[in-house]
C-alpha positions in Angstrom: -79.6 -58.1 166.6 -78.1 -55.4 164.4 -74.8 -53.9 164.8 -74.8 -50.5 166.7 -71.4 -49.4 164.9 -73.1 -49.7 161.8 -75.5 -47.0 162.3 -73.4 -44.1 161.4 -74.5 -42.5 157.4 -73.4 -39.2 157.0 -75.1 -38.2 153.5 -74.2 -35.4 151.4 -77.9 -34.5 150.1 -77.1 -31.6 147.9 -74.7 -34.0 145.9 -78.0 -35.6 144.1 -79.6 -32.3 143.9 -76.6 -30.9 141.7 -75.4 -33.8 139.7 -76.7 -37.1 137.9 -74.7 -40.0 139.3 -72.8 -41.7 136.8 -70.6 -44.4 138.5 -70.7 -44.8 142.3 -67.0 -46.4 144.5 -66.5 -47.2 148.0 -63.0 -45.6 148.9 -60.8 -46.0 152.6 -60.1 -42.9 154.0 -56.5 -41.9 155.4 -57.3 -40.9 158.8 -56.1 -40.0 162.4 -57.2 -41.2 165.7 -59.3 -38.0 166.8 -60.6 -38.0 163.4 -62.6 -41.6 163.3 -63.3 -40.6 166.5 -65.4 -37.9 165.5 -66.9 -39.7 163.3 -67.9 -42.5 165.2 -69.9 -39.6 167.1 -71.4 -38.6 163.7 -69.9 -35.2 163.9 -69.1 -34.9 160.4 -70.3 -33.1 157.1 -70.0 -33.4 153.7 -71.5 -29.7 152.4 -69.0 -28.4 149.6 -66.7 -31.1 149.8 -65.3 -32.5 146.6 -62.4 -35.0 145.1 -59.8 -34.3 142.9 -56.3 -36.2 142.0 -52.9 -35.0 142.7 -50.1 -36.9 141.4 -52.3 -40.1 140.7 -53.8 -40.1 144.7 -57.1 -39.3 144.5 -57.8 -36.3 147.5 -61.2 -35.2 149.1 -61.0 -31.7 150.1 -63.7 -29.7 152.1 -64.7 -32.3 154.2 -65.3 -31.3 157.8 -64.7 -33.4 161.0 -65.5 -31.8 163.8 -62.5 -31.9 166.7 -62.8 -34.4 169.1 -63.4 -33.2 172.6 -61.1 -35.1 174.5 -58.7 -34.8 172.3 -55.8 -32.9 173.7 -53.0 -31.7 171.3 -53.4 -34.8 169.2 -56.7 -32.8 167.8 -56.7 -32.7 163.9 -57.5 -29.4 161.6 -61.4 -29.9 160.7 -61.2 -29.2 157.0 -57.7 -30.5 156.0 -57.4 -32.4 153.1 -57.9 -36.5 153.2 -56.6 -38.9 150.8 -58.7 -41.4 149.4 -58.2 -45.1 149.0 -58.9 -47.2 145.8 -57.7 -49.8 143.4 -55.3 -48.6 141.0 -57.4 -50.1 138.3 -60.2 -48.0 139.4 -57.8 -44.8 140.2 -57.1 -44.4 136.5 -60.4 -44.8 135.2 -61.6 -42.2 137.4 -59.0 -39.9 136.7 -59.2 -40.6 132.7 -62.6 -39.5 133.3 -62.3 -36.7 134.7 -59.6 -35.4 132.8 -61.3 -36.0 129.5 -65.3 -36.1 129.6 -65.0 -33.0 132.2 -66.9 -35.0 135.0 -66.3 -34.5 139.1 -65.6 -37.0 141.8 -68.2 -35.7 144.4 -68.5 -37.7 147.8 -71.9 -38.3 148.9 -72.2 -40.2 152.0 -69.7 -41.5 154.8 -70.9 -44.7 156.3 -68.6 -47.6 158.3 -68.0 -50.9 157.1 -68.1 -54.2 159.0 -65.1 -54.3 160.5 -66.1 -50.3 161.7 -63.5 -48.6 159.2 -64.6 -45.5 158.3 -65.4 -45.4 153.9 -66.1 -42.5 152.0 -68.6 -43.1 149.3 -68.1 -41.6 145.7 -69.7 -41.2 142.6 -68.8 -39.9 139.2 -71.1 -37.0 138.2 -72.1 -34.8 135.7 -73.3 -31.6 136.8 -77.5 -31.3 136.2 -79.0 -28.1 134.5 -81.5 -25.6 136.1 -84.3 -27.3 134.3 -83.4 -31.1 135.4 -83.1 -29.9 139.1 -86.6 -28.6 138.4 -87.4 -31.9 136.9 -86.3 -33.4 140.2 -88.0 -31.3 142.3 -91.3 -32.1 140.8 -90.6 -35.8 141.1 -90.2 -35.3 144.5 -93.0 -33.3 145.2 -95.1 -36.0 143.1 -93.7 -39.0 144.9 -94.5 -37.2 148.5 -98.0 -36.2 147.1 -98.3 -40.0 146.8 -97.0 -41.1 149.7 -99.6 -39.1 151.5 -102.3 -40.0 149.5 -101.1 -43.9 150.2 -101.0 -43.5 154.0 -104.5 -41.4 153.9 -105.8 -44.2 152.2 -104.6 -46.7 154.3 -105.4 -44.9 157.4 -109.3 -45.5 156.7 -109.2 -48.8 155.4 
């Protein structure tokens, strides 16, 4: 039997549109009590959000939670900023690379683990070109032409 709490997967599906993945990280988020709330709910979204590093702590601004609605005065500001949660090891290689190839820490889905903490989901990009997001977009057109064609087919055999 499968684990309702493991449902939640908030993705961020512009993030693969704009940029080619490089290197992918689960991080922890720093969070309040309204705020996993909220997400537990699945009232979250990741549009426009992005990471950057402020005095070695890697931050992930323009996420929005949504307030929760029982939440009284204890309610959290919907687009403040979150700090992030990784090895130091793996801080400084993300931050070297950033700082010196000009690559971006984009978030691109916000899922919960096992034991139902909430992780933010981050990759290394490199920002994609007008003609590779055109590149993309006929993949995808090709791979749904297929899938149709697939499902006709098996439909009438």
């Amino acid at each position: 039997m499968s684990d309702p709490k493991n449902k939640l997967n908030i993705r961020n599906k512009r993030a693969s549109f704009d940029y080619e993945f490089i290197e992918e990280y689960d991080a922890g988020m720093v969070l309040t009590g309204t705020e996993i709330k909220s997400i537990r709910a699945g009232k979250a979204s990741m549009n426009d959000s992005y990471c950057y590093f402020h005095r070695g702590e890697l931050w992930c601004k323009g996420l929005y939670i949504a307030e929760y609605k029982l939440g009284t005065y204890y309610n959290h500001n919907e687009r403040r900023e979150r700090k992030l949660l990784l090895h130091r090891k793996e801080l400084i290689k993300l931050e070297r690379s950033v700082r010196e190839s000009g690559l971006t820490i984009v978030p691109t889905r916000i899922f919960l683990n096992d034991k139902g903490f909430a992780k933010v989901h981050i990759a290394l990009a490199k920002g994609k070109k007008d003609y590779d997001k055109r590149e993309t977009l006929k993949k995808n057109d090709s791979r749904k032409e297929l899938d149709r064609a697939m499902k006709a087919h098996n439909k009438y055999s």
